[in-house]
N, C-alpha and C positions, 0 to 999 in steps of 0.2 A: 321489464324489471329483471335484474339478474337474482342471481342466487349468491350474488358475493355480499355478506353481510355491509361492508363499508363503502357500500356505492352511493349510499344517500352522502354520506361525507366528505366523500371524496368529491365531488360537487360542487362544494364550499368552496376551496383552495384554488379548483381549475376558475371558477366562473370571478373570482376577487381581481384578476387583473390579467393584463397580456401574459405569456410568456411565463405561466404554469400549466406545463404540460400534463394532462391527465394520467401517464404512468409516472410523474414524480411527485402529484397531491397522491394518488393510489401508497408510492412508497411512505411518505409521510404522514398518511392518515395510519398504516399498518403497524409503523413503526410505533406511532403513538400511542396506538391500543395495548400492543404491546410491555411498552413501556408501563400503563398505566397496570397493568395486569401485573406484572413483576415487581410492584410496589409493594411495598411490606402491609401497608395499611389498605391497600386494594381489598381484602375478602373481609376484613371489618368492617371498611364505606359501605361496600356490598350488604352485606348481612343487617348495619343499620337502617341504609335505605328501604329493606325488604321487608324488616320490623316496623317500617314507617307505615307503608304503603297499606 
């Protein structure tokens, strides 16, 4: 197991088919967190889900 939080994910995208190399599912899982992070309604989904739970 590493210490890179997005290795479980990264997994997904390499193992879906030939020719996803694992540092380009690695860049497109990172980006995507990212992404989702820098969403305006990110820390509200956040904060609702955490009031769910």
């Amino acid at each position: 197991m590493t210490d890179d939080p997005h290795d479980a994910w990264t997994r997904i995208p390499s193992s879906s088919g030939p020719g996803t190399a694992p540092d380009r599912a690695r860049e497109f899982v990172r980006d995507l967190c990212a992404h989702a992070r820098s969403y305006p309604g990110a820390e509200r989904a956040e904060a609702d889900f955490e009031r769910e739970e």
